[in-house]
N, C-alpha and C positions, 0 to 999 in steps of 0.2 A: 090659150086663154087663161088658164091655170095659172101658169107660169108668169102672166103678164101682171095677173091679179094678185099675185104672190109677190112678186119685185114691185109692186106699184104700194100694197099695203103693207111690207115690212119696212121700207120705207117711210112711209106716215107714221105708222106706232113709231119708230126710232126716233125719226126726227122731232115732230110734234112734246114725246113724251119727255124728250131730255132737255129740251127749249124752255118750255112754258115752265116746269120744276125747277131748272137752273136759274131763271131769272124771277119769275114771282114771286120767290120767298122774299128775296134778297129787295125786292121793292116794298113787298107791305114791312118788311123787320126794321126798313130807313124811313119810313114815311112817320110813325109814332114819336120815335126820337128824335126825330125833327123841331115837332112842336103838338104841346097838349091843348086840347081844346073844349073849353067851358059853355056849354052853348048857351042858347035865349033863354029856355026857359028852365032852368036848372041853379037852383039855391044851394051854396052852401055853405054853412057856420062850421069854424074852427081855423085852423090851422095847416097853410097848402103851400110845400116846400119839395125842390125837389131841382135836375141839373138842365131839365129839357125846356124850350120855351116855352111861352104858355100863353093862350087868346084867351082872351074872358068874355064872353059874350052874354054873361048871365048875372049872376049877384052871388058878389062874396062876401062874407060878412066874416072878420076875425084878423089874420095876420097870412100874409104870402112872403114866405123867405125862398127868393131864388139868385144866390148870390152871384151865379154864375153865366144866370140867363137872361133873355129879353124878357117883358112882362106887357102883352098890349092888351090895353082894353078897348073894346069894340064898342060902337056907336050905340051898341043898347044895352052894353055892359057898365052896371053899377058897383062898386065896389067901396064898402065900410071897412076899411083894413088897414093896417099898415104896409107898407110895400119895402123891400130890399131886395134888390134885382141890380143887375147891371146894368141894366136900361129897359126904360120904362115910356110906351108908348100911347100916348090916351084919347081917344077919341070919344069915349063914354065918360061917364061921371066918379071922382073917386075923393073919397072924404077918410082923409087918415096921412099920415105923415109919408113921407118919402124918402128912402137912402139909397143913390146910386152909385155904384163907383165909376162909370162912363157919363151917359147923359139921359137926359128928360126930356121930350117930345110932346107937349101940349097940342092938339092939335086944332084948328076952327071950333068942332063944334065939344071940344071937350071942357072940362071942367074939373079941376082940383080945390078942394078947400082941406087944407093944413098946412106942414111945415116941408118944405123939400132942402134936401142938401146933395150937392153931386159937382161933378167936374164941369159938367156943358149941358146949357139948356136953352131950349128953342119953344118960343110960346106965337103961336101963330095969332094974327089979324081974328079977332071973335073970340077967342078964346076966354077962359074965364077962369084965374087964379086968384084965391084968396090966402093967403098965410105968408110965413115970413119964406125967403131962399135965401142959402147959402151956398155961391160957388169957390170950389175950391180948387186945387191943381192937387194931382196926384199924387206927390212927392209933400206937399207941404199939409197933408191932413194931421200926420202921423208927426209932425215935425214940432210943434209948437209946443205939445207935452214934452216933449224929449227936450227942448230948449230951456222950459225953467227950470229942471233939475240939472242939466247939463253940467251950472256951472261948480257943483259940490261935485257931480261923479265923473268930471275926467282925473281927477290925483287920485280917485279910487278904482279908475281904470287903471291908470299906469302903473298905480302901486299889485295890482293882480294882475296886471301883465311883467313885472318886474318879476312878483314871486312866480309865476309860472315856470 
């Protein structure tokens, strides 16, 4: 009986003890980077930047710079901010201008009032946009500066590509 209780509980400590360590950490460390979350009832003024996505469920009031991530606000999230995200998802209310490099998602019961500029946007049926948009393509944001100087600095390229 010893013996049996002995091969039955080294067994559990081993296996249980390397399982649950080996994989729990490795779930809560991918769950945060994920996506950050603002909830209901939580205010906050200032300045919220940063590479992970981000649910706003609350009120933000100031500037959200996430250039590189999604930016959704939730049905009971308010937001007085400017917003630059790569995509911007809204289902709550948000009053502040908007710059995306991918696209904008209005949704039924959202509401934007300011200026939006981005590559692709979708404003659903109830929806409620006020301010001006601008859609662009990708390639031609960056283009149109470069275009009116263009025509004085290509002989001043060539001429530094010449001396090189």
């Amino acid at each position: 009986m010893l013996q049996s209780s002995e091969n039955s509980f080294n067994p559990k400590s081993n296996s249980p003890a390397s399982n649950p360590n080996a994989y729990n950490p490795v779930k809560t460390v991918t769950a945060p980077v994920d996506q950050a979350t603002i909830g209901r009832t939580l205010v906050i003024k200032g300045e919220i930047s940063g590479s992970e996505a981000l649910y706003i469920d609350g009120r933000v009031e100031g500037k959200i710079t996430m250039p590189e991530s999604r930016v959704t606000i939730g049905r009971n999230g308010k937001v007085d901010a400017s917003i630059q995200a790569r995509e911007v998802v809204i289902m709550g209310k948000v009053t502040g201008n908007i710059e995306c490099s991918d696209r904008v998602d209005i949704r039924s019961e959202g509401s934007v009032s300011g200026d939006i500029s981005t590559v692709r946007i979708s404003v659903e049926d109830g929806a409620a946009l006020k301010g001006g948009i601008q859609v662009h393509s990708e390639g031609k944001q960056n283009q149109p500066q470069a275009q009116t100087p263009a025509k004085p600095e290509p002989p001043k390229a060539l001429a530094a590509t010449a001396s090189a």
